[in-house]
Residue frames as qw, qx, qy, qz and C-alpha x, y, z in Angstrom:
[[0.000, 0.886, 0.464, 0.000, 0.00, 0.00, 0.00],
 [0.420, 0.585, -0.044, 0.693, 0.92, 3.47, -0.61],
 [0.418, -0.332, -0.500, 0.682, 2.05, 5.47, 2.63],
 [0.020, -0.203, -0.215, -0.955, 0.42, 8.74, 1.13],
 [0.025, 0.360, 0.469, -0.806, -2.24, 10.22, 3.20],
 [0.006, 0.308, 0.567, 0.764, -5.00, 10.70, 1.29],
 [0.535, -0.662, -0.329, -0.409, -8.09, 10.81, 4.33],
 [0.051, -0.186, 0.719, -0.667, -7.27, 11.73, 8.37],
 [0.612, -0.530, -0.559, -0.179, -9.65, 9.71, 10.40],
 [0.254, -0.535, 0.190, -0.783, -10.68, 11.50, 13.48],
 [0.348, -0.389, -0.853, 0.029, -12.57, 10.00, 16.70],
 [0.139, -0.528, -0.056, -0.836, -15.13, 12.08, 17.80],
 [0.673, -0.490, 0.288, -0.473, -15.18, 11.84, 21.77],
 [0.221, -0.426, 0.873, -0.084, -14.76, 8.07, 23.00],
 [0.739, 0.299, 0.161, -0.581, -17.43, 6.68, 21.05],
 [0.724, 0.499, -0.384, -0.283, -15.26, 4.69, 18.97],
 [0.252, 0.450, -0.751, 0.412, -12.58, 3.87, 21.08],
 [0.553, -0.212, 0.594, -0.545, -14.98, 2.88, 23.71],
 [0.953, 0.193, 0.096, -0.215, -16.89, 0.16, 21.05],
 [0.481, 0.630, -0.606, 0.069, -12.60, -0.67, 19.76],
 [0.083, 0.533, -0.806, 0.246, -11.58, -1.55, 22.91],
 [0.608, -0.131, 0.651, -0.435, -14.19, -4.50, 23.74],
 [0.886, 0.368, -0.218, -0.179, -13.45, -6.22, 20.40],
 [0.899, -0.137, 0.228, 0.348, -11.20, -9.36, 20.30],
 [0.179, -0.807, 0.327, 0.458, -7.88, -8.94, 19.15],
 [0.467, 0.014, 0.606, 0.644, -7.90, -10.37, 15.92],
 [0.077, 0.815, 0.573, 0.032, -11.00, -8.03, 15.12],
 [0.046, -0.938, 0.016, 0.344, -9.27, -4.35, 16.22],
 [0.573, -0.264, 0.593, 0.501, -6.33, -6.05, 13.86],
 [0.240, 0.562, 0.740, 0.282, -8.84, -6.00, 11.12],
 [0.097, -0.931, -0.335, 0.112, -10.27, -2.59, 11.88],
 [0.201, -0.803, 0.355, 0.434, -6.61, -0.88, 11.52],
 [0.374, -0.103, 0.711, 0.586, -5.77, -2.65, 8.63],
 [0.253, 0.694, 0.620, 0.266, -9.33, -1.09, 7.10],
 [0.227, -0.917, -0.191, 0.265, -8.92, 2.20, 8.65],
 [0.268, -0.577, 0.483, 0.602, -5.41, 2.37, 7.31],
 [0.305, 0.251, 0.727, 0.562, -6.75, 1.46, 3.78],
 [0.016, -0.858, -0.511, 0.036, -9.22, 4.21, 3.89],
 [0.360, -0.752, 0.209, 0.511, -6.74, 6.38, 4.96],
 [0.160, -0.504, 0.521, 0.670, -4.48, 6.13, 1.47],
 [0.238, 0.351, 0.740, 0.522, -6.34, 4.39, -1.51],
 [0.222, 0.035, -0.353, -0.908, -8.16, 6.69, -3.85],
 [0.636, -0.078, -0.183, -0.745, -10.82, 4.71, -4.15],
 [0.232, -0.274, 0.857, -0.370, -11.83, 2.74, -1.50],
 [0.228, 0.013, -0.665, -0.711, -14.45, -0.12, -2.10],
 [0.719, -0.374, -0.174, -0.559, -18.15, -0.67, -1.12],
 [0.798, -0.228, -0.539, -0.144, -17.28, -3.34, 0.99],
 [0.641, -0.349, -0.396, 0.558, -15.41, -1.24, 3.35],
 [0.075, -0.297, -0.018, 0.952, -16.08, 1.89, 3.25],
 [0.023, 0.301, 0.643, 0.704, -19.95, 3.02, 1.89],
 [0.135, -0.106, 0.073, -0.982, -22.10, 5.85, 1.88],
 [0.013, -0.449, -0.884, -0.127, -26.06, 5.10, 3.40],
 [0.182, -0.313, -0.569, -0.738, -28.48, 5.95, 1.66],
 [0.550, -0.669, -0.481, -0.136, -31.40, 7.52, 3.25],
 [0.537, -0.623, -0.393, 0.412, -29.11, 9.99, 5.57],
 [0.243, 0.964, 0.029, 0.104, -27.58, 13.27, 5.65],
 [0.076, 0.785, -0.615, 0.024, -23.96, 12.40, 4.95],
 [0.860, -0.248, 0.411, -0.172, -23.70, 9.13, 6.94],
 [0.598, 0.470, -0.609, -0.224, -20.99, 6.66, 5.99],
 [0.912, -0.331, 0.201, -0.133, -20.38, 2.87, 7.09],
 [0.086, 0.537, -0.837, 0.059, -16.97, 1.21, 7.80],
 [0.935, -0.033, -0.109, -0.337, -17.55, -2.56, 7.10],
 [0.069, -0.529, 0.831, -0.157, -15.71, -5.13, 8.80],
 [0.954, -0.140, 0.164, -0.208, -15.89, -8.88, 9.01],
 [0.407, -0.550, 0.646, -0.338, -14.63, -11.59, 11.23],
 [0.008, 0.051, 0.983, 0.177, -15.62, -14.83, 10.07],
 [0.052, -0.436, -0.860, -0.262, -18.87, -14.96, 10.66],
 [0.200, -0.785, -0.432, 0.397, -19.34, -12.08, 12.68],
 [0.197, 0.802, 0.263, 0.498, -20.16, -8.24, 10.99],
 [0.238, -0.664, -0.320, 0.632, -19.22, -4.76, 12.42],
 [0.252, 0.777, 0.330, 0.474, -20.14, -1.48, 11.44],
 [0.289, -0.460, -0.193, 0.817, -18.76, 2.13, 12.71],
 [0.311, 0.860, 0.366, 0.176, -20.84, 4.87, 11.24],
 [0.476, -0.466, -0.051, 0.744, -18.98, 8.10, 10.15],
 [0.255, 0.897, 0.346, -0.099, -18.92, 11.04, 8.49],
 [0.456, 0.191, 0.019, 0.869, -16.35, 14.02, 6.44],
 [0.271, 0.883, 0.366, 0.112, -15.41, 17.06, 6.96],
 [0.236, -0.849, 0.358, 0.308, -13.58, 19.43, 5.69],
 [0.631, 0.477, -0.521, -0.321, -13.27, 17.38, 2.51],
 [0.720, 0.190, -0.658, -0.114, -11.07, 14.62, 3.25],
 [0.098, -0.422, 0.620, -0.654, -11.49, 14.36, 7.29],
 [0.611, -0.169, -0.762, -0.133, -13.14, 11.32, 8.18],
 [0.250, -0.410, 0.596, -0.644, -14.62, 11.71, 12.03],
 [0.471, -0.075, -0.877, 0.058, -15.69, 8.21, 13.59],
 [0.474, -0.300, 0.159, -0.813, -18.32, 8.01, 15.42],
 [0.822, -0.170, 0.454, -0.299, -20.68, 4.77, 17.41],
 [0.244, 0.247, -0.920, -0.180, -19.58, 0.99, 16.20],
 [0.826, -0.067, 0.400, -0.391, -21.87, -2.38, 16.81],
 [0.030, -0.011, 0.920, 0.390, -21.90, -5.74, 15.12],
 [0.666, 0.129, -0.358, -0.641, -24.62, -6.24, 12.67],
 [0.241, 0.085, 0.947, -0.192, -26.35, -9.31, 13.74],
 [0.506, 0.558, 0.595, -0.281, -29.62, -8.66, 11.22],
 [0.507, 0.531, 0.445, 0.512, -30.08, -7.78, 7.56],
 [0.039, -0.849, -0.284, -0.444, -31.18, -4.41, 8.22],
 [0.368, 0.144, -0.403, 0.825, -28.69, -1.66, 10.22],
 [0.259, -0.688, -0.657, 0.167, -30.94, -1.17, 13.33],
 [0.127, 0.828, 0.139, 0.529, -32.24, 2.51, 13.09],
 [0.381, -0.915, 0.073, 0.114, -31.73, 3.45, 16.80],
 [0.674, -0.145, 0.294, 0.662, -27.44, 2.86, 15.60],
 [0.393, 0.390, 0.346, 0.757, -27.96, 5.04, 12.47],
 [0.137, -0.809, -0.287, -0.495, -29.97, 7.59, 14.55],
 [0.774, -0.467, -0.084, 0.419, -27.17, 7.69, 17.13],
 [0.639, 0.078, 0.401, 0.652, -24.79, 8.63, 14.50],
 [0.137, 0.722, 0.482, 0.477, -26.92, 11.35, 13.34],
 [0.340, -0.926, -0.106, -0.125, -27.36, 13.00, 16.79],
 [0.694, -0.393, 0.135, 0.588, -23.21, 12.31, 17.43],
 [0.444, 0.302, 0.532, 0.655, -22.64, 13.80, 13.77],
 [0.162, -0.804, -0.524, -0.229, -24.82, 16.82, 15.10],
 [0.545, -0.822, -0.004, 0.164, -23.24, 17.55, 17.95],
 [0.664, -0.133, 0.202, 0.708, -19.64, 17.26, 16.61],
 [0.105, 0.768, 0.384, 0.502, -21.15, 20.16, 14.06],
 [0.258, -0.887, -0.191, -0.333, -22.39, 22.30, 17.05],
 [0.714, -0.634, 0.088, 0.283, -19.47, 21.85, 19.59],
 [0.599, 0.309, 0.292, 0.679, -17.03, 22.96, 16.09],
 [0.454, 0.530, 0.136, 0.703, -18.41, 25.51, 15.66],
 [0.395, -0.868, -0.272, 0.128, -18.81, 27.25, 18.95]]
């Protein structure tokens, strides 16, 4: 991989770091090896790294474990600033609204606490 910087990923409060640090350790292994591909490829691909539909910015870091899913919702700004925000594992088809409506109100607040 190229070492070139292309996105800074942010954590906004302890929201991430709090859902990082109660994953196994071959999982947060995984997670930094996606996070750090995000970070430098141009174009990162849907399966790690895609935009949902149906919010107002909202993007989804996709991980998986063998059989087991995780999602971290985030968001830019400032072009290429990436700010992390709640994680879960996906355990259903469907990304359970009260997660994506977390994300919103975290993605809110980072906003309003910026620009004070």
């Amino acid at each position: 991989m190229d070492k070139k910087t292309n996105r800074e990923i942010f954590y906004h409060k302890h929201y991430y770091l709090d859902f990082f640090g109660k994953l196994k350790p071959e999982v947060k292994k995984k997670f930094n090896w996606t996070l750090q591909l995000i970070s430098v490829i141009d174009r990162v691909p849907e399966k790690y790294f895609k935009h949902l539909t149906g919010t107002t910015g909202l993007y989804e870091i996709r991980v998986e474990a063998g059989s087991a899913i995780y999602r971290v919702f985030c968001f830019f700004d400032k072009g290429q600033l990436i700010i992390l925000v709640n994680g879960f594992q996906k355990k259903t088809q469907k990304t359970p609204s009260n997660e994506i409506e977390l994300a919103e109100k975290l993605k809110k607040q980072y906003f309003n606490e910026k620009d004070k």
